[in-house]
N, C-alpha and C positions, 0 to 999 in steps of 0.2 A: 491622585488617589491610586493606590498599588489595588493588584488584580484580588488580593486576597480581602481586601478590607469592600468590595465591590460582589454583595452576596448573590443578587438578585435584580430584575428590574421590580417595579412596583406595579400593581395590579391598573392603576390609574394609567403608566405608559402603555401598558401592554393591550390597553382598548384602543389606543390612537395609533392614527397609519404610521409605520415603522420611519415613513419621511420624517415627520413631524419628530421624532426619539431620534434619528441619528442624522449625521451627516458620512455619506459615504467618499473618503479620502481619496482612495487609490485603490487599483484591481493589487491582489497579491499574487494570485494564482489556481490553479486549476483543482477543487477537492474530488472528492467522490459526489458525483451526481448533479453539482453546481459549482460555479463561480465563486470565490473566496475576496472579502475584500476588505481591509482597512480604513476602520469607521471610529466614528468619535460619537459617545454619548452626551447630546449638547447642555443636558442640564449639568453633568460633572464634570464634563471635559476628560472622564476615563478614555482612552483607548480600548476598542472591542475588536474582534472580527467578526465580518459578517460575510454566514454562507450563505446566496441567493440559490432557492433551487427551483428550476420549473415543474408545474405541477404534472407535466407529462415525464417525469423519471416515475421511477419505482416508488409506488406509494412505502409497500411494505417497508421496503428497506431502509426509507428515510424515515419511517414512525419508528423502526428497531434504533435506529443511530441517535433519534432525540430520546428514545426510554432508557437506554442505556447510559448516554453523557445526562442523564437528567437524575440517575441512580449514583451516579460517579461524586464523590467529592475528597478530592484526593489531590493533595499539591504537586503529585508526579503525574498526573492526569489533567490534561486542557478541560477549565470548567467552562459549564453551560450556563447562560442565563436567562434564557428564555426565547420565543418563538413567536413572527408573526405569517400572517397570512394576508397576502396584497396582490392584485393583479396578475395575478395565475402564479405567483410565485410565494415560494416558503422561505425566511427569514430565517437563519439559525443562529443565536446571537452567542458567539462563544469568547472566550480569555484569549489576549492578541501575544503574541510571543515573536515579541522584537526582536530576537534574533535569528529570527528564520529555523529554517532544517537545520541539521548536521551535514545531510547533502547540497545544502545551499551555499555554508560554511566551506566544504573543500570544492564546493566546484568557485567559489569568490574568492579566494583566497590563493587557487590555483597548486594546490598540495592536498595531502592527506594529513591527518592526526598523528601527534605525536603521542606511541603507549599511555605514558601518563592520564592525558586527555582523554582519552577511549575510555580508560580507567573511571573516570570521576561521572561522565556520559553511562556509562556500561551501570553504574551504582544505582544513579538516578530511575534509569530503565527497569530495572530490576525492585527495585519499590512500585515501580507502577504496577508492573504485571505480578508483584506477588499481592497488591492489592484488589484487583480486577480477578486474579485467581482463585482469591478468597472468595470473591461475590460469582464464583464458578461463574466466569467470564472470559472468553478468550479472544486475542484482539483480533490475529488473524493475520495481519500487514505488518508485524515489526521492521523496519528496515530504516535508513538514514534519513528518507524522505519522511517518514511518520514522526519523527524525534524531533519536537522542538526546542529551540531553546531562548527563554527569555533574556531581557539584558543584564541580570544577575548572574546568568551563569546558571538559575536550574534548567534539566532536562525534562520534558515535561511528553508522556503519549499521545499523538493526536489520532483523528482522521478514525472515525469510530463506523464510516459507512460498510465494513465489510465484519465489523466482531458479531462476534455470535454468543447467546446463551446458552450454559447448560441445563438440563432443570434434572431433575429426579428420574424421570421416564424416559431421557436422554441421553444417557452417561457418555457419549460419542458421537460425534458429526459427521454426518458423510457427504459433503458437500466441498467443490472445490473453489474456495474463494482464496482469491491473496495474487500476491506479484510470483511467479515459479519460481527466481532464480533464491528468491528467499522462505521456499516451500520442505517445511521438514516432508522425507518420506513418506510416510501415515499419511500425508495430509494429500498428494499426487496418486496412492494405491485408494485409495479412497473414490477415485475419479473413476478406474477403470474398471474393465472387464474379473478382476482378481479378486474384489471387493465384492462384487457377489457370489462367490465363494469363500470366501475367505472372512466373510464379515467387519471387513478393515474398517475402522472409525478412526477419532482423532480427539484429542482433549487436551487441555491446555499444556502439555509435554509439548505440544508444535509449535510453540509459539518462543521456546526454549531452543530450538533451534533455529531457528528465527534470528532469533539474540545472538547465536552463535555465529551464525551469516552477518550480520549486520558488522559485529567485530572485526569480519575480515574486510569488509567494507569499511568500513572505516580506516583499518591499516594500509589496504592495496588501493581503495579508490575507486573499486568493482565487487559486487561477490564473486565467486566461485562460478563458473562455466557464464560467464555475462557474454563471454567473447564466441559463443555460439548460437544455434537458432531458437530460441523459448520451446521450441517442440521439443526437440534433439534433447535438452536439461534436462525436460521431464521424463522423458526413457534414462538417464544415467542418473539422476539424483537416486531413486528405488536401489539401483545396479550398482552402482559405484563405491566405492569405501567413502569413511566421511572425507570432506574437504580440508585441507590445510592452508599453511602460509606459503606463497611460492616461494620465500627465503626465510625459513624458520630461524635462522640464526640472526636476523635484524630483532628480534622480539623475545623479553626474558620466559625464561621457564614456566612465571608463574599466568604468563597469559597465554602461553601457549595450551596450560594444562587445564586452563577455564576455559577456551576454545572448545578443546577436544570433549571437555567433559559438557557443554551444549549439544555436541555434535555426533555424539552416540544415535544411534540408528534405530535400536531399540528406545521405543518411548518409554515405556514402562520403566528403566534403567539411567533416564535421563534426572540428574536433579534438579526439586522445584525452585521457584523463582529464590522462596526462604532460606535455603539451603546452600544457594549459589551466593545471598549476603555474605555468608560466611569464608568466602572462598578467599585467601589470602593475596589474589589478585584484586578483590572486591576492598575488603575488608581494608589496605593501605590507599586506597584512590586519596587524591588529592581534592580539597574544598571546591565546590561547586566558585565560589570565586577564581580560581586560577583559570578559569576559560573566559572574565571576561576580556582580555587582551584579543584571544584568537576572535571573539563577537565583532569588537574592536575595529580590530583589521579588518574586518569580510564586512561592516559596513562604509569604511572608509573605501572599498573597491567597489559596494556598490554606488557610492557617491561619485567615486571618479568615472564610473560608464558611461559612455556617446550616446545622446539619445538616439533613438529609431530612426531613420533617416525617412520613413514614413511611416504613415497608419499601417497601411499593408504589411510593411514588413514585420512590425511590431506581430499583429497578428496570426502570420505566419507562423514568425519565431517560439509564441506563445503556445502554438498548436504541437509545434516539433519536439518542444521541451518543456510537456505540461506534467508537472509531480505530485502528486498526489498529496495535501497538507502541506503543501507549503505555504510557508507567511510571507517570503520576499519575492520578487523578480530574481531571472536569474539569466547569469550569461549565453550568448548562442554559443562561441565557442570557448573551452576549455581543457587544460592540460594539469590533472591533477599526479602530482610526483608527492612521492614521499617528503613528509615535512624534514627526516633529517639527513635525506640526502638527494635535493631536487636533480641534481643532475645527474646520477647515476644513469638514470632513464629506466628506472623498474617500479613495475608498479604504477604504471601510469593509466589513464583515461584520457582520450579525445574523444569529443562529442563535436562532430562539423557541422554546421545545418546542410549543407549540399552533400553529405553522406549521409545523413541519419536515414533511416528505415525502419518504419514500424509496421511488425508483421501479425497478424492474428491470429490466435491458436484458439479452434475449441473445445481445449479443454483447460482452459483457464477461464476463471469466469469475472475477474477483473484484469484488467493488462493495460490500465490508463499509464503506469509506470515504468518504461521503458530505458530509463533514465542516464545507467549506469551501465546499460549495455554497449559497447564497444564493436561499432560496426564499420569497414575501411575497406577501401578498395583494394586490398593488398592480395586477392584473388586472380592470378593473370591468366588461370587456365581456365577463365570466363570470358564470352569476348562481349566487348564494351558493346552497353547500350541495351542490353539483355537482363532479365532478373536474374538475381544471383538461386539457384535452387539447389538444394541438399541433395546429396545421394539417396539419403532413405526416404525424399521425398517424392524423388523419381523413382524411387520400389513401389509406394504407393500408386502412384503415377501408375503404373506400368497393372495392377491389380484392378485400377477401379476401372482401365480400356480395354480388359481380357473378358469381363464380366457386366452383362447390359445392367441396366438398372429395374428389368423386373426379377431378374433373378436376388440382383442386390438389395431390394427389397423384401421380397419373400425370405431371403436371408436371415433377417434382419426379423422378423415377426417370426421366425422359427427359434426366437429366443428365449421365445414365456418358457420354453421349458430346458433349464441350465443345467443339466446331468452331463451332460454327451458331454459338458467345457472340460471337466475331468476328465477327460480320457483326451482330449484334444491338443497339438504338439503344439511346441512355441509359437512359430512363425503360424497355424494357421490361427490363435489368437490373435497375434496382430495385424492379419489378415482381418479378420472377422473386427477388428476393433475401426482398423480405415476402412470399411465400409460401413458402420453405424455411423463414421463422421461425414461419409456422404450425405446422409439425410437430415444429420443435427442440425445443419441452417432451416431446411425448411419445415422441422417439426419445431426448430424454436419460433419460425416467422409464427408459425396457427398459434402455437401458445403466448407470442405476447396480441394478434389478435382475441383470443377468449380474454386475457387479463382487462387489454383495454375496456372490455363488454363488461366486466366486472368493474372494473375503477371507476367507470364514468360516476354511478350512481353513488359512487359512496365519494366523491366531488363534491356530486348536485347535493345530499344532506351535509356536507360539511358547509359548503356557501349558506344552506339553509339556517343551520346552527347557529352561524355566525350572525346574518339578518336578523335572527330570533333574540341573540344574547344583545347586539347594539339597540335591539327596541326597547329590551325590559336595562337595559344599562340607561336609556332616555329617557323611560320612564318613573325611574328611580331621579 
């Protein structure tokens, strides 16, 4: 039974424990806020995925991620089909997309996309988000890891835990959710110190550049600054001119000029999803079937892989290189080169598990995605056995042990009133900015203690709900 002709569960399954409706196959991998897994509907034999979340994530976040894929019905968008509730965990039962990511594809396959491909992937993409733009929707995460792709060859948008709605009294978000290295401008001024002057928002323009990143990811095998620290990005993406190709002359005119035109800086100036159909890069892509050869391939590599030579390691592995919406397993290591010229040596990504690092920044407020970042020991003016630390992290460094922490606090509450920021030089902005992130950890610990004090109870009436609906369902 194809995923389209598969509307809905029925009201009848949807009372019985989620056991009893599926059989859970195999783990796929890591989504937002839960485990991802490959399931079979045993009364049809459909294939499903199902996301397992525990009830201790983010309530809110995951009631936004089922109203929204519940709102969606869109063939470039992964559908929903329903939701259960079982032993502290939330069900999410979505459309299985057998061929994995896009990032799943070149890290299996051991290459990047050849133009053409990008081309037909980039089409598919851009129907989803001018469809979800329509419904003044923005996703938020575009990037290679969100793109899936079934075994026909459509691209289809996943992984809905971070979009956000627009409504009327809204016109712009000021909230920093997504992966940074694939964050339009707007959407990282938005984070800072500037944004409360400046009134910085963001609207679905940023998810256009998004698209834009993602493109080069897809040709090089990385975005744009992957190969440095998630902080350091977020200071040069605002600063920086847009991104390019590192060898623009491997790529025609007309993808280079669909790039750049994502990659405008000004959102206001960026064109929308509708407008970018029409772009003559867009507009000749090739049929969603000419990708399923490269599907093809990238499951035959993942059939040829060693198993886990333990549980442990498996789990490990799992943890090092967990992507956000992905539907397949995927290698620990890999060497993605250019599909049409692997040995050049440009263009490439290694991901080792004994070098990978994953670092937290806060002010990103997802970073489950680390993926494509390119992290190596090729630092020798570090000496072994030591963290590797940035220079502007030892400026910080060096600000937060000149200044005690009552000062740095009083600092810090001398802010309700932001006139004086105007008149304030660079550097002592971002001064004043590493020292708000002094206390960010421990004003976010208080705030997700109040949340827990709020969640509990609205738990206890949902178990209640639930006992109430199975009684009068029994006695019906």
């Amino acid at each position: 039974m194809a995923a389209q002709s598969f509307k809905k569960l029925s009201e009848e399954s949807l009372t019985r424990p989620p056991e009893e409706v599926f059989d859970l196959l195999e783990k796929l991998g890591e989504g937002s806020y839960g485990t991802v897994y490959k399931a079979v509907h045993k009364e049809t034999g459909q294939l499903l995925a199902v996301k397992k979340v525990p009830v201790d994530s983010d309530l809110q976040d995951i009631i936004r991620e089922i109203s929204i894929m519940q709102q969606c019905d869109c063939s470039f968008v992964v559908k929903y089909f329903g939701s259960y509730f079982e032993n502290s965990y939330l069900w999410i039962v979505m459309e299985f997309c057998g061929g994995g990511s896009v990032l799943d594809i070149m890290r299996l396959r051991q290459k990047t996309l050849e133009e053409s491909k990008i081309a037909t992937i980039v089409r598919c993409t851009l129907k989803g988000l001018e469809y979800l733009h329509i419904l003044r929707k923005i996703h938020r995460d575009v990037k290679a890891g969100n793109i899936l792709l079934d075994l026909e060859g459509n691209a289809k948008l996943a992984d809905f835990g971070v979009a956000g709605q627009l409504t009327d009294t809204m016109a712009k978000r000021n909230t920093v959710i997504g992966t940074p290295f694939w964050m339009a401008p707007e959407v990282i001024q938005a984070s800072n110190l500037f944004s409360l002057l400046l009134e910085v928002g963001y609207d679905c323009a940023a998810d256009i550049w998004s698209l834009g990143i993602t493109a080069i990811e897809m040709a090089e095998g990385r975005p744009p600054y992957a190969d440095i620290h998630p902080m350091r990005a977020i200071f040069m993406i605002p600063t920086k001119p847009p991104p390019t190709f590192q060898e623009p002359d491997k790529w025609s005119t007309d993808f280079i000029d669909f790039v750049s035109k994502c990659l405008v800086k000004v959102p206001e100036q960026r064109p929308s999803a509708s407008a970018l159909l029409q772009h003559n890069f867009v507009k000749n892509a090739m049929p969603v079937h000419t990708l399923q050869g490269m599907i093809k391939e990238s499951q035959e590599a993942l059939l040829a892989r060693p198993p886990a030579e333990s549980d442990s390691d498996t789990e490990e592995e799992e943890d090092e290189i967990q992507d956000v919406g992905t539907m397949v397993k995927r290698p620990t290591s890999t060497h993605i080169a250019p599909e049409d010229d692997i040995d050049s040596g440009t263009g490439t990504m290694i991901c080792k598990s004994d070098t990978m690092v994953t670092r937290e920044s806060p002010l990103v407020a997802d970073d489950s995605d680390m993926s494509t970042l390119v992290i190596s020991n090729a630092n020798s003016n570090h000496e072994a056995g030591k963290d590797y630390k940035p220079d502007f992290m030892e400026h910080f460094d060096k600000i937060n042990n000149n200044k005690s922490k009552e000062n740095l606090y009083k600092q810090v509450d001398s802010f309700e009133n932001f006139g004086f920021l105007k008149q304030a030089s660079y550097q002592d902005l971002q001064d004043r900015l590493a020292n708000l992130d002094v206390f960010m950890e421990k004003d976010l610990e208080e705030l997700r203690k109040r949340y827990q004090t709020k969640r509990q109870p609205i738990l206890e009436a949902i178990e209640a709900k639930k006992r109430q609906q199975k009684l009068q369902d029994h006695k019906r």
